[in-house]
N, C-alpha and C positions, 0 to 999 in steps of 0.2 A: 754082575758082569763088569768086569776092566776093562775099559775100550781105551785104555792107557793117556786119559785126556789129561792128568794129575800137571797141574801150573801150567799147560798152557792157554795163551791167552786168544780171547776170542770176540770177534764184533760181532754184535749181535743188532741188527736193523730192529725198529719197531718193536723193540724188547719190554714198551709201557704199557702191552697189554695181547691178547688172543696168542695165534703162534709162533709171532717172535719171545713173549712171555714165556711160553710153554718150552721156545727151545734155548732160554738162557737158566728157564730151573733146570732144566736136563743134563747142562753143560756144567752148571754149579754142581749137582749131587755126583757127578762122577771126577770132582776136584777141580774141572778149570777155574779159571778168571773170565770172568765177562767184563766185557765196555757195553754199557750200556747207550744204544741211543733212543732218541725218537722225536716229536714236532718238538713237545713243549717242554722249555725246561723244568718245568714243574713238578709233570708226570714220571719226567726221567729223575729225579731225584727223590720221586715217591717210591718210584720201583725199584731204583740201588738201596733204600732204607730197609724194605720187603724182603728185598732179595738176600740181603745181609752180608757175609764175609764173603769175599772174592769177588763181586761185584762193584760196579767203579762208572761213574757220570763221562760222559764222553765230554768233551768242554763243548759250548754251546758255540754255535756257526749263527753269524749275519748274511741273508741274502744280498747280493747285489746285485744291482740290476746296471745298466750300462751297453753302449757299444761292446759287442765282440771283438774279439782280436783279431786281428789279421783278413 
């Protein structure tokens, strides 16, 4: 079935494993792009390797912690 996802791209949360995993192969085999994220960068560039073409590491974020604003 063409659910007409061909190059678009798509964020996928917690995509290093269970149902995020399950819904960026889903997104792959019907042509999207995925951005991969998840905690560790590790796992997130285990799973773009896995994942293979059109799959892609989200750049890794630093918590800060701090006063709020305003």
């Amino acid at each position: 079935m063409d659910l007409g996802l061909k190059d678009r791209v798509y964020v996928v949360t917690g995509a290093t494993r269970g149902l995020g995993r399950a819904s960026a192969e889903a997104l792959l085999a019907e042509g999207a792009k995925v951005l991969v994220t998840g905690r560790e960068e590790k796992t997130v560039a285990e799973a773009v390797a896995e994942l293979g073409e059109g799959a892609a590491a989200s750049p890794p974020t630093t918590p800060t912690r701090g006063p709020r604003p305003g």
